[in-house]
C-alpha positions in Angstrom: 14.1 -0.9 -7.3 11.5 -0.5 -10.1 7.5 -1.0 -9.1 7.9 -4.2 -10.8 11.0 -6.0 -9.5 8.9 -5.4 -6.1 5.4 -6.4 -7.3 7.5 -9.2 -8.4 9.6 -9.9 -4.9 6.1 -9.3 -3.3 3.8 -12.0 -5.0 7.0 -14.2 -5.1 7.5 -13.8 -1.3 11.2 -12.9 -1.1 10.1 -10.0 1.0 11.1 -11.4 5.0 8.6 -10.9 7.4 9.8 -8.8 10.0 11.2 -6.0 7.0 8.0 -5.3 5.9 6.3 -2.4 8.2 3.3 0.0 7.0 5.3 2.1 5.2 6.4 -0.9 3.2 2.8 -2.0 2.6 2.0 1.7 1.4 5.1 1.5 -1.1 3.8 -1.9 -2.4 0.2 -0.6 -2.9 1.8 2.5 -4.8 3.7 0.0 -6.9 0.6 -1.4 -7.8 -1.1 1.5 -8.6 1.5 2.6 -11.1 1.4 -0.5 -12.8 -2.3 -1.7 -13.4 -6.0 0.0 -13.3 -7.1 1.0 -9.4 -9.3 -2.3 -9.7 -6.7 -4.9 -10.7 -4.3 -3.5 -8.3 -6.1 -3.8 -5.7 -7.3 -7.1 -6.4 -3.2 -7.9 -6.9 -2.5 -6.2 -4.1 -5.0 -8.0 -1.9 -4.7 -11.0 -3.3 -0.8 -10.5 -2.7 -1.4 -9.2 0.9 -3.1 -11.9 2.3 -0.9 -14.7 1.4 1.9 -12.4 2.9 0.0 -12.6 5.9 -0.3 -16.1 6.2 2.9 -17.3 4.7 3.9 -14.7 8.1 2.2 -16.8 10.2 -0.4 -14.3 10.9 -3.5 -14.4 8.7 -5.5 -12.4 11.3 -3.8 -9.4 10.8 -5.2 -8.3 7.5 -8.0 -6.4 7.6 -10.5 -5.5 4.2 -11.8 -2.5 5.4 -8.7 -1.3 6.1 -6.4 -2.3 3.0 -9.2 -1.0 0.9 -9.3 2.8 2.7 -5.7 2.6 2.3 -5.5 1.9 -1.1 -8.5 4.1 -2.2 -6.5 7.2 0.0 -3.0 5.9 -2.3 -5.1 6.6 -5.0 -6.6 9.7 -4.6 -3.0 11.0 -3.2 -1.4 9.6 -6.9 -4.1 11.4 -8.7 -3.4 14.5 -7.2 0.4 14.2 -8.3 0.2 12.4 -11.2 3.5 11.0 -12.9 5.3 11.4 -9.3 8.0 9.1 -8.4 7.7 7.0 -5.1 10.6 9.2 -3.5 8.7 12.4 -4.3 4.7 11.0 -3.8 6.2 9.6 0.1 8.0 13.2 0.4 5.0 14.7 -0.3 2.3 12.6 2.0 4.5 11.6 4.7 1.3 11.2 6.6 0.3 7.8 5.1 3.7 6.4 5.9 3.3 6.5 9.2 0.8 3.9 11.6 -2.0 5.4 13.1 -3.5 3.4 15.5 -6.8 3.4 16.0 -6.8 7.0 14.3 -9.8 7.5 11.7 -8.4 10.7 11.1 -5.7 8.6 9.2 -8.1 7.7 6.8 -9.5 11.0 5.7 -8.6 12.1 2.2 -7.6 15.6 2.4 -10.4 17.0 0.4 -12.6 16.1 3.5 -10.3 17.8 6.5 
C-alpha cells in the first residue's frame, strides 16, 4: 500500500479498531513523514490519531507527550536513512515497532545511548 492510500484509509477511518497495534501507529506516522514537512505531519498525524481514538471508543488512550517523542524519534530514524522504504526503515529499527511499556529507554534516540 502506498504512504498515501493509508494516510488516506487513516483520516477516512477505514482502518478497524482492533488491527491497528503500535507497530501500525509507527507505520502511519512514517507515512506521514514521507509525505509532508515534520510539522504538518505531525499535526496530520495528531489530528488523525485522536479521532482514531475516539471513533475507537477510547479517547483516553492518546497521549501528547508520547505521540510527539514517537514521532520526533521516527524522524530522526528517517533522517538517518534517508529515501528508505518502510520495509527497509522497520528492518532496520525493529526497536520502535515493538511496545515498551513503561520503558523511557524506548524513547532514547540512539545518538544519546
Amino acid at each position: 500500500m502506498t504512504n498515501n492510500a493509508l494516510i488516506r484509509q487513516f483520516e477516512r477511518g477505514l482502518i478497524p479498531c482492533d488491527a491497528f497495534h503500535h507497530a501500525d501507529h509507527v507505520r502511519v506516522a512514517f507515512a506521514y513523514l514521507c509525505e509532508y514537512s515534520v510539522a504538518e505531519a505531525l499535526e496530520r498525524f495528531v489530528v488523525a490519531l485522536k479521532r482514531f481514538a475516539t471513533a475507537c471508543g477510547k479517547p483516553q488512550l492518546y497521549k501528547e507527550d508520547l505521540t510527539r517523542a514517537y514521532f520526533a524519534l521516527i524522524s530522526e530514524r528517517m533522517a538517518a536513512s534517508e529515501g528508505s522504504s518502510w520495509e527497509e526503515f522497520s528492518r532496520r529499527n525493529p526497536d520502535l515497532l515493538i511496545w515498551k511499556k513503561r520503558n523511557p529507554e524506548a524513547l532514547q534516540s540512539r545518538s544519546s545511548q
